[in-house]
N, CA, C and O atoms as a GROMACS GRO file, in nm:
protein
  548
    1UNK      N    1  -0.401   2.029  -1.121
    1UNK     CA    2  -0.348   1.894  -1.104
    1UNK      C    3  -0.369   1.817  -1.234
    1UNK      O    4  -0.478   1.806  -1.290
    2UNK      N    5  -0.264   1.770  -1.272
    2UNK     CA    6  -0.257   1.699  -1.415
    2UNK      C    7  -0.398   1.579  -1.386
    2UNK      O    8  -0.444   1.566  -1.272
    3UNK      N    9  -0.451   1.502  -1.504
    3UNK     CA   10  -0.542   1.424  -1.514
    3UNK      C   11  -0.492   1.284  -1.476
    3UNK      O   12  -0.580   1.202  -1.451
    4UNK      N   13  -0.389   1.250  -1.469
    4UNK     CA   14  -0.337   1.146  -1.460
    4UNK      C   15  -0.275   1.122  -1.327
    4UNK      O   16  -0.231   1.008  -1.315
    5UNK      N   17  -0.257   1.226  -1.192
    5UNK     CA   18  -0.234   1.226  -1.075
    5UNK      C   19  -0.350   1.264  -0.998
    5UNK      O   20  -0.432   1.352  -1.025
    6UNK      N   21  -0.346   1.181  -0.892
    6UNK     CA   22  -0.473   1.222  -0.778
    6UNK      C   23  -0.380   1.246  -0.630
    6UNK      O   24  -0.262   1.214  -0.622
    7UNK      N   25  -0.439   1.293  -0.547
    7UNK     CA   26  -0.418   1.342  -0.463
    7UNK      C   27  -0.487   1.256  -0.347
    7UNK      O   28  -0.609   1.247  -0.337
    8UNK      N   29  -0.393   1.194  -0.258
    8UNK     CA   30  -0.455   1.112  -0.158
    8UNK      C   31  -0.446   1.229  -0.054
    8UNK      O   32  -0.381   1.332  -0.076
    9UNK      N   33  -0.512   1.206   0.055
    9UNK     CA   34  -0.532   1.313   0.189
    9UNK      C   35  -0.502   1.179   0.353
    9UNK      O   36  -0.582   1.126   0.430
   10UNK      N   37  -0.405   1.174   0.344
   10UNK     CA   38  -0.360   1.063   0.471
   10UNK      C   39  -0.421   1.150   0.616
   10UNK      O   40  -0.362   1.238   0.679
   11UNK      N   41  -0.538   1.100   0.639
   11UNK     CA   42  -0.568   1.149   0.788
   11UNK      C   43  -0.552   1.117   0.888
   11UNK      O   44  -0.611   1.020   0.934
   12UNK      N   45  -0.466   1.188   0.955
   12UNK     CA   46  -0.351   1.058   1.112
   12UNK      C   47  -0.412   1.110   1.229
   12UNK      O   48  -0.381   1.072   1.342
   13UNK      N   49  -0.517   1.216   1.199
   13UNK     CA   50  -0.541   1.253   1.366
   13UNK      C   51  -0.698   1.337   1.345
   13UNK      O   52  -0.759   1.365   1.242
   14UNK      N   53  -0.720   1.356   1.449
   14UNK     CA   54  -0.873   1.489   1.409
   14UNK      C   55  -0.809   1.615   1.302
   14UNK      O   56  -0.891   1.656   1.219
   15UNK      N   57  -0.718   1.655   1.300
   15UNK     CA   58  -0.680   1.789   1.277
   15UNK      C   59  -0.580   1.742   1.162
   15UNK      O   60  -0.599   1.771   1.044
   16UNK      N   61  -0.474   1.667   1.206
   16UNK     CA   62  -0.340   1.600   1.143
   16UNK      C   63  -0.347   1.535   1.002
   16UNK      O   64  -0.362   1.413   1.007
   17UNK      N   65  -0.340   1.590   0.877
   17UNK     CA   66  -0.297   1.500   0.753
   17UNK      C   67  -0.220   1.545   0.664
   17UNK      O   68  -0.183   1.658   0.633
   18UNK      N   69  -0.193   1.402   0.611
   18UNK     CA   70  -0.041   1.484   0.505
   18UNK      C   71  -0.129   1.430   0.366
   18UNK      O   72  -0.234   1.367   0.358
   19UNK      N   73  -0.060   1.471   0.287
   19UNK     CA   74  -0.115   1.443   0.117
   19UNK      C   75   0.032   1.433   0.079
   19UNK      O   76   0.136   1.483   0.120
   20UNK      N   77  -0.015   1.316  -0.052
   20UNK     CA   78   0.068   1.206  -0.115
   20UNK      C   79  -0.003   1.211  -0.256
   20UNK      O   80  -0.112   1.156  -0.264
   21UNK      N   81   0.061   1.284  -0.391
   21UNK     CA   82   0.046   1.279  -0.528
   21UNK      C   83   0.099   1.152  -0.587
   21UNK      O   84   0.216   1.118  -0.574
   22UNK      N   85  -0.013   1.066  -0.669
   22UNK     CA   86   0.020   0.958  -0.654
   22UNK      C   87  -0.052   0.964  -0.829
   22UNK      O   88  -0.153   1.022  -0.868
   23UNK      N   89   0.032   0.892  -0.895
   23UNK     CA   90  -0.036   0.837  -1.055
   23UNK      C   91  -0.163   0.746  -1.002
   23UNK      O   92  -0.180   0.659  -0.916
   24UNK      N   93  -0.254   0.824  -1.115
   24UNK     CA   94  -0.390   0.749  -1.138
   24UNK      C   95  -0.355   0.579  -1.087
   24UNK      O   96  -0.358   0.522  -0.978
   25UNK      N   97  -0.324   0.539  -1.214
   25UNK     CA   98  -0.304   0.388  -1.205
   25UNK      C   99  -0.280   0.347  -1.097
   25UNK      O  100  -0.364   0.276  -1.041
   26UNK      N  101  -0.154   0.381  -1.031
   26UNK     CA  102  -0.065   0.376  -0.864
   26UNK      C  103  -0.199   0.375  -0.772
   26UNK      O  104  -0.192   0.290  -0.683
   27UNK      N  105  -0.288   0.430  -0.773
   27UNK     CA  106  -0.371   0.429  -0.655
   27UNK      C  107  -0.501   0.382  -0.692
   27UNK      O  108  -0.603   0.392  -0.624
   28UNK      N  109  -0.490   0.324  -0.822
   28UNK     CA  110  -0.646   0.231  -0.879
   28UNK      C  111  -0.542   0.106  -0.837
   28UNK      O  112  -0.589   0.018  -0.910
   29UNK      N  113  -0.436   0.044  -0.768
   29UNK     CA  114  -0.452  -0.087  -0.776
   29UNK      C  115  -0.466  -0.151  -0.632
   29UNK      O  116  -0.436  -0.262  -0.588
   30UNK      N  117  -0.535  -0.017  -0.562
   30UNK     CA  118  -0.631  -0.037  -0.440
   30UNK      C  119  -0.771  -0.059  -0.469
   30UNK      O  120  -0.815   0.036  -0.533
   31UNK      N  121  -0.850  -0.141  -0.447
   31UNK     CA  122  -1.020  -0.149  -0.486
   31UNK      C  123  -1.073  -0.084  -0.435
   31UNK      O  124  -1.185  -0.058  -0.479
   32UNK      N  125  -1.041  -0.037  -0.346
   32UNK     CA  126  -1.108   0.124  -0.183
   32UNK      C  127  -1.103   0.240  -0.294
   32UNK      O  128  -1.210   0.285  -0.336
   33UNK      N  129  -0.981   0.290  -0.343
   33UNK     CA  130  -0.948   0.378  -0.381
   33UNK      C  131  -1.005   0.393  -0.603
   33UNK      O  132  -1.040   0.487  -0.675
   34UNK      N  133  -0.984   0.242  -0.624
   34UNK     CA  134  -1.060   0.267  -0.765
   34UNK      C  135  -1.184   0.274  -0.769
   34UNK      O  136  -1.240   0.321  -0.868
   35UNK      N  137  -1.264   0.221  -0.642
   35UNK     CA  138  -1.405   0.216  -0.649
   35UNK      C  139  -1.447   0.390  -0.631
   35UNK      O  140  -1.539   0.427  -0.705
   36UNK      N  141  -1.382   0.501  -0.534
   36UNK     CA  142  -1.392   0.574  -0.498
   36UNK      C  143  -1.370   0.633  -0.626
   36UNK      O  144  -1.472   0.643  -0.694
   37UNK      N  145  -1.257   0.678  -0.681
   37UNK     CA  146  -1.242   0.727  -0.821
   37UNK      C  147  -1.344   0.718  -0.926
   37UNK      O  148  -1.382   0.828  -0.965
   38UNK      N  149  -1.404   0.607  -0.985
   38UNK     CA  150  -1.489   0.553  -1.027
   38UNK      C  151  -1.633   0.624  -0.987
   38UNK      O  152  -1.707   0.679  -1.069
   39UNK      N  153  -1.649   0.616  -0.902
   39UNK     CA  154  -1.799   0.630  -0.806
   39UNK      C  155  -1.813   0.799  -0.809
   39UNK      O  156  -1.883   0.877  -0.874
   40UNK      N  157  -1.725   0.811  -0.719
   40UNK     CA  158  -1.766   0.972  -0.698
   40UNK      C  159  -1.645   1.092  -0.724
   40UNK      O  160  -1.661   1.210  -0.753
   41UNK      N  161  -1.519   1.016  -0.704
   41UNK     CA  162  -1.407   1.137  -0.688
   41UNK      C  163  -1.398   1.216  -0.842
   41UNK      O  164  -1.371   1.139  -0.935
   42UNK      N  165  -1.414   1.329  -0.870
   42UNK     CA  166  -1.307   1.403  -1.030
   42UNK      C  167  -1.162   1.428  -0.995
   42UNK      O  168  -1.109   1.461  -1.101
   43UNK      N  169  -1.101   1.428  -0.929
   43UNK     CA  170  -0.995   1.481  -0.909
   43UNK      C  171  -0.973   1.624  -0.859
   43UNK      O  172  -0.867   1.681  -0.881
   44UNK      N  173  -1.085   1.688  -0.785
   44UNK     CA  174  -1.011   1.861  -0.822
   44UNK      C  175  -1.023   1.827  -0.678
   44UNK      O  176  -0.994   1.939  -0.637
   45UNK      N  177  -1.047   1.749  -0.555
   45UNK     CA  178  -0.991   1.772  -0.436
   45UNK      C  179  -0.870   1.651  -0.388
   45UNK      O  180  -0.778   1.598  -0.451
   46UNK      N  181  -0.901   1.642  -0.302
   46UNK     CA  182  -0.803   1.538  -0.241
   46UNK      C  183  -0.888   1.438  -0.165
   46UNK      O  184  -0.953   1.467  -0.064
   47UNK      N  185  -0.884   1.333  -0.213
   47UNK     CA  186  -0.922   1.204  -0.179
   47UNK      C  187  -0.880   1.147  -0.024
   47UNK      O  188  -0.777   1.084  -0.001
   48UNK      N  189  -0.977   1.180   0.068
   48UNK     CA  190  -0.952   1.125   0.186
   48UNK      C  191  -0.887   1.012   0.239
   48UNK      O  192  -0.949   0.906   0.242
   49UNK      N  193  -0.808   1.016   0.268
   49UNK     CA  194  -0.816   0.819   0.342
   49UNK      C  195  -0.754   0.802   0.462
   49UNK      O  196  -0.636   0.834   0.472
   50UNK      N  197  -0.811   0.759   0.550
   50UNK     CA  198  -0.821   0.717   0.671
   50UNK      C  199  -0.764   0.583   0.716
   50UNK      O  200  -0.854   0.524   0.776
   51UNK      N  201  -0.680   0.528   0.714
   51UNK     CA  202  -0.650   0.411   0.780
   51UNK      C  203  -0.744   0.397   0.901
   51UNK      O  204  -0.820   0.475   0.958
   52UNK      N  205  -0.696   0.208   0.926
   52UNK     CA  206  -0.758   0.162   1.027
   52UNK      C  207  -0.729   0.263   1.164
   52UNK      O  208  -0.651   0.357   1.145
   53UNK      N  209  -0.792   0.247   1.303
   53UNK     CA  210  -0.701   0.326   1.385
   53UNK      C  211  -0.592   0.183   1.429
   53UNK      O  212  -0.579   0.083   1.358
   54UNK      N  213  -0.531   0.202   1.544
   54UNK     CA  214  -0.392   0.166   1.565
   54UNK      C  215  -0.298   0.137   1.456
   54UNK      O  216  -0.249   0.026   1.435
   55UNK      N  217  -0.275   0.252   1.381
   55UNK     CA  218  -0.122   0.208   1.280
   55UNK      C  219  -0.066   0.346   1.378
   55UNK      O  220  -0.123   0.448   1.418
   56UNK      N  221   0.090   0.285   1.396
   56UNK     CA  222   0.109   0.354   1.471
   56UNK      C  223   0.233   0.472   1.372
   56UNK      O  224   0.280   0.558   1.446
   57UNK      N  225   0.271   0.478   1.261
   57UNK     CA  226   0.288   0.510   1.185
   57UNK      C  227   0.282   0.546   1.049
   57UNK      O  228   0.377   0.547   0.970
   58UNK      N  229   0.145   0.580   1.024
   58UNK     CA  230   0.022   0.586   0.955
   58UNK      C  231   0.105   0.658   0.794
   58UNK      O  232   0.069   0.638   0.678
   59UNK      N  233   0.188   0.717   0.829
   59UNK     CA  234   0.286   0.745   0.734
   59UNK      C  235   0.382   0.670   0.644
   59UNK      O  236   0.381   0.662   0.521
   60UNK      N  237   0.471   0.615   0.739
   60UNK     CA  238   0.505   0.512   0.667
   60UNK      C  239   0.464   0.401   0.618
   60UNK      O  240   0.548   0.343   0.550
   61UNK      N  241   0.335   0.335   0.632
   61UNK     CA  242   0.248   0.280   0.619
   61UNK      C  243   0.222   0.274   0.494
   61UNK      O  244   0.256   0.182   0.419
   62UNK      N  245   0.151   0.386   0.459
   62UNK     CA  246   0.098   0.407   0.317
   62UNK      C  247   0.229   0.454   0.223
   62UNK      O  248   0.200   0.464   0.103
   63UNK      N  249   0.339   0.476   0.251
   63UNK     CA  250   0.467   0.495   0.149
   63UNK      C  251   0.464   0.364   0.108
   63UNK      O  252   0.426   0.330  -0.004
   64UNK      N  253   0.515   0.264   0.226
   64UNK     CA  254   0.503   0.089   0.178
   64UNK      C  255   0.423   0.066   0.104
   64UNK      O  256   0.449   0.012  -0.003
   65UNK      N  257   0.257   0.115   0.154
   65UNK     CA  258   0.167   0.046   0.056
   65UNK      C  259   0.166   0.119  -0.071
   65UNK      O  260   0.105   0.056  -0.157
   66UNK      N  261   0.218   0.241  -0.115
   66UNK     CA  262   0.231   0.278  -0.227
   66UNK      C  263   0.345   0.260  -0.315
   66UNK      O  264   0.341   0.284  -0.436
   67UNK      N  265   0.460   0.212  -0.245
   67UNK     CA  266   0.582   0.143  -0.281
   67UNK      C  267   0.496   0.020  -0.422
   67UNK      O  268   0.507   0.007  -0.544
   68UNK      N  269   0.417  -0.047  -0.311
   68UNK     CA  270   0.422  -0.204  -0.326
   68UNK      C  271   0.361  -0.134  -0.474
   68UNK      O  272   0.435  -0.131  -0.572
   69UNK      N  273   0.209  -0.075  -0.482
   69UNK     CA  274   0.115  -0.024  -0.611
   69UNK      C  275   0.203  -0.010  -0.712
   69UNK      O  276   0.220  -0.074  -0.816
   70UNK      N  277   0.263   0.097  -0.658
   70UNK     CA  278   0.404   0.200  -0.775
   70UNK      C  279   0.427   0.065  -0.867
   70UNK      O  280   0.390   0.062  -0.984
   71UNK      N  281   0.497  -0.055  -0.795
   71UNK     CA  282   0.632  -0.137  -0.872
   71UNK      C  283   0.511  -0.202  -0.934
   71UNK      O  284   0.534  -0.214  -1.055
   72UNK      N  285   0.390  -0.250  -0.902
   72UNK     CA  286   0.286  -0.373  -0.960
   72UNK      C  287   0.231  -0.251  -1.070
   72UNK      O  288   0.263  -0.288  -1.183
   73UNK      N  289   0.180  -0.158  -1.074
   73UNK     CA  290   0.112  -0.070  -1.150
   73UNK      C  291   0.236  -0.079  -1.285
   73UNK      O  292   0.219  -0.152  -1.383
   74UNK      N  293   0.334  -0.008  -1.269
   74UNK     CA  294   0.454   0.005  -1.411
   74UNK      C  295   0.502  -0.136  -1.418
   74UNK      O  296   0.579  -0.151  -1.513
   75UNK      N  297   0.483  -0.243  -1.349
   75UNK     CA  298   0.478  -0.358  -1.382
   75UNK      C  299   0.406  -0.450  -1.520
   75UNK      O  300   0.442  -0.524  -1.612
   76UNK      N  301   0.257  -0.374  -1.452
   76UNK     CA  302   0.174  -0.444  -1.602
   76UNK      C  303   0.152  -0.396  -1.702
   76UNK      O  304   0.112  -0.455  -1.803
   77UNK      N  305   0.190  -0.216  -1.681
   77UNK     CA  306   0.164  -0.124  -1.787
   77UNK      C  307   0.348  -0.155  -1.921
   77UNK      O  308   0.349  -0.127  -2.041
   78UNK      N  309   0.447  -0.204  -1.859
   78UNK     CA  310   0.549  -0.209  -1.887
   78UNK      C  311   0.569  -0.385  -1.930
   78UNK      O  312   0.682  -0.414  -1.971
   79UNK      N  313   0.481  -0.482  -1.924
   79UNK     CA  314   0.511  -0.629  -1.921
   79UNK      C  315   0.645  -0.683  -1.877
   79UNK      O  316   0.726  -0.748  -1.943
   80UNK      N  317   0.652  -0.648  -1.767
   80UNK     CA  318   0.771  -0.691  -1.664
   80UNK      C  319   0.710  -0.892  -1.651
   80UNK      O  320   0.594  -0.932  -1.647
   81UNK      N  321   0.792  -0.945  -1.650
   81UNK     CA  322   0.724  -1.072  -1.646
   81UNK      C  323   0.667  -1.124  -1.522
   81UNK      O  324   0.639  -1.040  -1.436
   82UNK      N  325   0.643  -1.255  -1.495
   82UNK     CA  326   0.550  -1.268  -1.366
   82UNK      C  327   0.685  -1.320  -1.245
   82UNK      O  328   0.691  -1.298  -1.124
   83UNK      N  329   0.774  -1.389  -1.330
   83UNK     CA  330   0.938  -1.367  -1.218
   83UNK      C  331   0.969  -1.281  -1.194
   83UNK      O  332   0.954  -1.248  -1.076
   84UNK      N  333   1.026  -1.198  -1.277
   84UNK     CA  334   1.077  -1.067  -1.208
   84UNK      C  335   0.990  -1.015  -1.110
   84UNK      O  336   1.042  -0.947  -1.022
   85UNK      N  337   0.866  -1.035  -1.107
   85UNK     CA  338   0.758  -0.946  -1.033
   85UNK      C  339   0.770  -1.033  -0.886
   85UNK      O  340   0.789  -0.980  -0.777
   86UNK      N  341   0.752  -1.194  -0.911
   86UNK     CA  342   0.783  -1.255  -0.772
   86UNK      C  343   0.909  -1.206  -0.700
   86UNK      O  344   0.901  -1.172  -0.582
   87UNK      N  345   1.012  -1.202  -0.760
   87UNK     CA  346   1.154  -1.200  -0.712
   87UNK      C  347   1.119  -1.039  -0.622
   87UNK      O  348   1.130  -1.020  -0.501
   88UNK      N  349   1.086  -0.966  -0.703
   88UNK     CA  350   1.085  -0.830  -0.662
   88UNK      C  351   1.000  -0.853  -0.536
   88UNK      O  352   1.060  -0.833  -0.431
   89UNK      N  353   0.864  -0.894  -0.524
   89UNK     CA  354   0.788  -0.908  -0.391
   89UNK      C  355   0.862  -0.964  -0.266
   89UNK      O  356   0.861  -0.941  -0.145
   90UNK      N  357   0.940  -1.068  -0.370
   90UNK     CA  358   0.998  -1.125  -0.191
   90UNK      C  359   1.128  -1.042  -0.147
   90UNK      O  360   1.150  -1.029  -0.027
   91UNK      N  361   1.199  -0.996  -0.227
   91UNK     CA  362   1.237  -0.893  -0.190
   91UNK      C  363   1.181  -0.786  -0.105
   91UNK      O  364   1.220  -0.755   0.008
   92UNK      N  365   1.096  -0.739  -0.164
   92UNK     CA  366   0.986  -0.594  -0.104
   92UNK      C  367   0.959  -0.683   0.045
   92UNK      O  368   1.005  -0.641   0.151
   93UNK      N  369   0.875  -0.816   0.036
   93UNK     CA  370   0.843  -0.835   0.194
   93UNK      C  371   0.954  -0.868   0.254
   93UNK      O  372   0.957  -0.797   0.355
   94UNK      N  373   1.059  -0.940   0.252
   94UNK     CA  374   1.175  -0.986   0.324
   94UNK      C  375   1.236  -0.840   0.350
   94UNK      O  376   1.281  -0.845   0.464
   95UNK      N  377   1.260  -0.699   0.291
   95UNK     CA  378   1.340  -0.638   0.308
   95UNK      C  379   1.208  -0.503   0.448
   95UNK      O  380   1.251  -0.403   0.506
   96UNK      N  381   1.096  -0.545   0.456
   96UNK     CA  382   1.029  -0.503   0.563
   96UNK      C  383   1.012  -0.552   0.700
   96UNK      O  384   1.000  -0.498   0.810
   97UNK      N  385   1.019  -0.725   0.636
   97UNK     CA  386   1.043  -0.808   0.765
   97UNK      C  387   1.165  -0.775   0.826
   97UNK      O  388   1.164  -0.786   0.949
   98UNK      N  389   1.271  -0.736   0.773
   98UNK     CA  390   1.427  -0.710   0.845
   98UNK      C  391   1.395  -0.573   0.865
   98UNK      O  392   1.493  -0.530   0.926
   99UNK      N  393   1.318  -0.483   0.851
   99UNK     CA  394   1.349  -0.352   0.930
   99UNK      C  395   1.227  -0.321   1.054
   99UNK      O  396   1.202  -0.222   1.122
  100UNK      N  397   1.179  -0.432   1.047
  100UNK     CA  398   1.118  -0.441   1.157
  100UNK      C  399   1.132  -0.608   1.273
  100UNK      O  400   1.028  -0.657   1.316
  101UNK      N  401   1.248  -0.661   1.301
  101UNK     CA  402   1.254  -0.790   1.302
  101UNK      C  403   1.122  -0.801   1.445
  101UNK      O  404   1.079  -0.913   1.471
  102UNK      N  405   1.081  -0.708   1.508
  102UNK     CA  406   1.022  -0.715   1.663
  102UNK      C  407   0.836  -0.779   1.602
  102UNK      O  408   0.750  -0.843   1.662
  103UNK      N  409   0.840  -0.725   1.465
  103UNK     CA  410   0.715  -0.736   1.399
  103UNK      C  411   0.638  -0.662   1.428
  103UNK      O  412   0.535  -0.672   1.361
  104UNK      N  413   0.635  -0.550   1.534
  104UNK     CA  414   0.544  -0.450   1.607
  104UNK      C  415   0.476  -0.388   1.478
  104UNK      O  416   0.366  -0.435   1.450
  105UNK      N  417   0.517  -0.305   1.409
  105UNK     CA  418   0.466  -0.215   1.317
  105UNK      C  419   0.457  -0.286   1.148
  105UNK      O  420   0.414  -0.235   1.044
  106UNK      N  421   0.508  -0.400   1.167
  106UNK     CA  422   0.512  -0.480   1.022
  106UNK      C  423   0.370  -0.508   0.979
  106UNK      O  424   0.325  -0.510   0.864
  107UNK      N  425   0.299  -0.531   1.111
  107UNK     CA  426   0.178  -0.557   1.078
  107UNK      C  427   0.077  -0.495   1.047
  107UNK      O  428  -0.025  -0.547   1.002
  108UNK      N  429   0.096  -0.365   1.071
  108UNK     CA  430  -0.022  -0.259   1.018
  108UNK      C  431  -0.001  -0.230   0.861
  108UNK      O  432  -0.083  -0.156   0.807
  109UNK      N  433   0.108  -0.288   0.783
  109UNK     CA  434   0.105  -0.258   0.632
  109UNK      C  435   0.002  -0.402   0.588
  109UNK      O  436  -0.068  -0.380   0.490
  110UNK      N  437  -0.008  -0.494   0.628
  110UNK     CA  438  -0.102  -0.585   0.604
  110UNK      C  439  -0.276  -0.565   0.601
  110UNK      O  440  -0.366  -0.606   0.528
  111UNK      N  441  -0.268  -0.475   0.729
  111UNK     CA  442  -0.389  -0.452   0.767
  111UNK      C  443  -0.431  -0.312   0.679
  111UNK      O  444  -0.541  -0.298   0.626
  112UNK      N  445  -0.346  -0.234   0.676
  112UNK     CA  446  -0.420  -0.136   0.568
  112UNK      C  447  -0.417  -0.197   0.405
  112UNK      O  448  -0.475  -0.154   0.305
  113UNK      N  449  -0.345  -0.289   0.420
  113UNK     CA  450  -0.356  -0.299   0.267
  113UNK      C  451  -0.503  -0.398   0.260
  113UNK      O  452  -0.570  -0.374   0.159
  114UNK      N  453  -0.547  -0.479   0.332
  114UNK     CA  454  -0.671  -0.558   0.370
  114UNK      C  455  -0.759  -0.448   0.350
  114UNK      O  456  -0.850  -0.446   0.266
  115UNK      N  457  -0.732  -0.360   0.425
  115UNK     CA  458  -0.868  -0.209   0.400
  115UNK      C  459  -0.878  -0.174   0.339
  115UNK      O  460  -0.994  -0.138   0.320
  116UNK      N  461  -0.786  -0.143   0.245
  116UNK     CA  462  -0.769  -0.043   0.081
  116UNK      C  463  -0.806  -0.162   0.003
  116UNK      O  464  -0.866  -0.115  -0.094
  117UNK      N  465  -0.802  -0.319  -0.011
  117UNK     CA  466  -0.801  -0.403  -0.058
  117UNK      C  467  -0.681  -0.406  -0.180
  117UNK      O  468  -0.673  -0.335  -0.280
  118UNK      N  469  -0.621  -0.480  -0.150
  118UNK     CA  470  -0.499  -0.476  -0.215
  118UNK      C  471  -0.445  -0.641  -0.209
  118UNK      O  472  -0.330  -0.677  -0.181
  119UNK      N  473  -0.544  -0.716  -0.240
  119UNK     CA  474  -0.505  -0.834  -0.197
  119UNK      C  475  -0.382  -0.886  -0.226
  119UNK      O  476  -0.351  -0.964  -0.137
  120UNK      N  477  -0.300  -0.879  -0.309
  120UNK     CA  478  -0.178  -0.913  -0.349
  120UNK      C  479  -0.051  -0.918  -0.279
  120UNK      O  480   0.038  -1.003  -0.279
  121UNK      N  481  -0.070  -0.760  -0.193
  121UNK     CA  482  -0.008  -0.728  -0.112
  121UNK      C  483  -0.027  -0.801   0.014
  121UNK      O  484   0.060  -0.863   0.076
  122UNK      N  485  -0.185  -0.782   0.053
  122UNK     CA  486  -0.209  -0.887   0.178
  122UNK      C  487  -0.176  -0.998   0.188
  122UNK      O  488  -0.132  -1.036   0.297
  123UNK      N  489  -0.188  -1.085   0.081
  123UNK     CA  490  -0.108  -1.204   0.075
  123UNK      C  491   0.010  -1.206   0.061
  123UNK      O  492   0.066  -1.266   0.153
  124UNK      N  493   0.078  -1.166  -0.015
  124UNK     CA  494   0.217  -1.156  -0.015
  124UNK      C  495   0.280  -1.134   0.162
  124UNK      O  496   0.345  -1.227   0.209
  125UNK      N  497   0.256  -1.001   0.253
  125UNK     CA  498   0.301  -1.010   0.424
  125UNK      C  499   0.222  -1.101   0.475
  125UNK      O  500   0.249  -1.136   0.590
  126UNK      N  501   0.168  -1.131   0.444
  126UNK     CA  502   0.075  -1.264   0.534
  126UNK      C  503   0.202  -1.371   0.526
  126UNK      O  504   0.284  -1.416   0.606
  127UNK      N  505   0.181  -1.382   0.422
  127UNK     CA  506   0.268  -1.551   0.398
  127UNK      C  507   0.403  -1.518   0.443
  127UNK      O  508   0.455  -1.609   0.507
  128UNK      N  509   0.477  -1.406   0.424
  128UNK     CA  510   0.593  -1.377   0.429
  128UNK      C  511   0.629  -1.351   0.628
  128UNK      O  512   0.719  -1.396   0.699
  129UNK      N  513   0.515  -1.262   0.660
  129UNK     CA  514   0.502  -1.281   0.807
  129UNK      C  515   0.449  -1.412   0.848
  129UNK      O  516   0.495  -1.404   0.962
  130UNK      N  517   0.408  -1.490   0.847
  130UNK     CA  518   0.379  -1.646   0.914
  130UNK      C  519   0.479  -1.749   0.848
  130UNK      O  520   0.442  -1.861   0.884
  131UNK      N  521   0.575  -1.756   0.778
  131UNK     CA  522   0.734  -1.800   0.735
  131UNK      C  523   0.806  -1.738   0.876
  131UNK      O  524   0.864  -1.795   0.968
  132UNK      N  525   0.775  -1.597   0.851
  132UNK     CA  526   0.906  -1.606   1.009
  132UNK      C  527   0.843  -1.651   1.105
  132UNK      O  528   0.902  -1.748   1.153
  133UNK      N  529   0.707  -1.614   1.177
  133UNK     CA  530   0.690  -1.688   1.283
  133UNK      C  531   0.729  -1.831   1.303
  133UNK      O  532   0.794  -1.873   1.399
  134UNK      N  533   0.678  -1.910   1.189
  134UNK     CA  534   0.707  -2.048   1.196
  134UNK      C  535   0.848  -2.074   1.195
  134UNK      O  536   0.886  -2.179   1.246
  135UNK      N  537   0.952  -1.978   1.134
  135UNK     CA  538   1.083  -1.995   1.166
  135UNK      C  539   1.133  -1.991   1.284
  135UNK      O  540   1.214  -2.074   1.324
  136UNK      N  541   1.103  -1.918   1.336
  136UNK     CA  542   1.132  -1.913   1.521
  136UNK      C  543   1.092  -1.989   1.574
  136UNK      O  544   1.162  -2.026   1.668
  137UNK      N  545   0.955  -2.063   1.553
  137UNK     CA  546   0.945  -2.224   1.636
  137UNK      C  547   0.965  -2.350   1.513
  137UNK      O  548   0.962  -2.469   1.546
   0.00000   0.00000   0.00000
């Protein structure tokens, strides 16, 4: 495995996980995951991670939350400016809020990103999920 990719290990069940090759950077702009790197991981296995329990699509979950890393990571390494980067977020949350309008599963990308610490992200569906609620009343 190249030095510059790590290997996440998505564990969805006792038995059940998939793995997701992800650029260094891409998965240091979780604090769960840079502290872990940092601390103890070298790279020659695969880096566990466990979401909260109830995501009920524990998969798509972490694509989103690695979506969101991906675009912010080649963001700062590339000096994309701090508009383009807003425009792009509300994009990224508005275009999750519409594929989930019921909100059922919208909310577990908040909550793992709270776990992985990813505050950027957490704030960003926070605000973007409590805009629609407050839109409906």
């Amino acid at each position: 495995m190249a030095a510059n990719i790590i290997t996440l290990r998505l564990c969805k069940g006792t038995k059940d996980s998939e793995d997701f090759d992800v650029e260094k950077m891409v998965a240091m702009e979780s604090e769960v995951i840079k502290n872990c790197i940092q601390d103890t991981h070298h790279g020659m296995e695969p880096l566990k991670l466990c979401l909260p329990s109830g995501h009920t699509k524990p998969v798509k979950v972490l694509e989103k939350v690695l979506e969101y890393c991906e675009y912010h990571a080649h963001a700062k390494s590339n000096s994309i400016s701090e508009e383009d980067v807003k425009m792009w977020d509300t994009d990224f949350a508005k275009n999750i809020v519409a594929a989930d309008r019921n909100l059922g599963s919208v909310c577990h990308i908040p909550k793992a990103a709270d776990f992985l610490q990813i505050i950027g992200l957490c704030n960003l569906l926070s605000k973007t999920i409590a805009n629609f609620i407050k839109d409906i009343f």
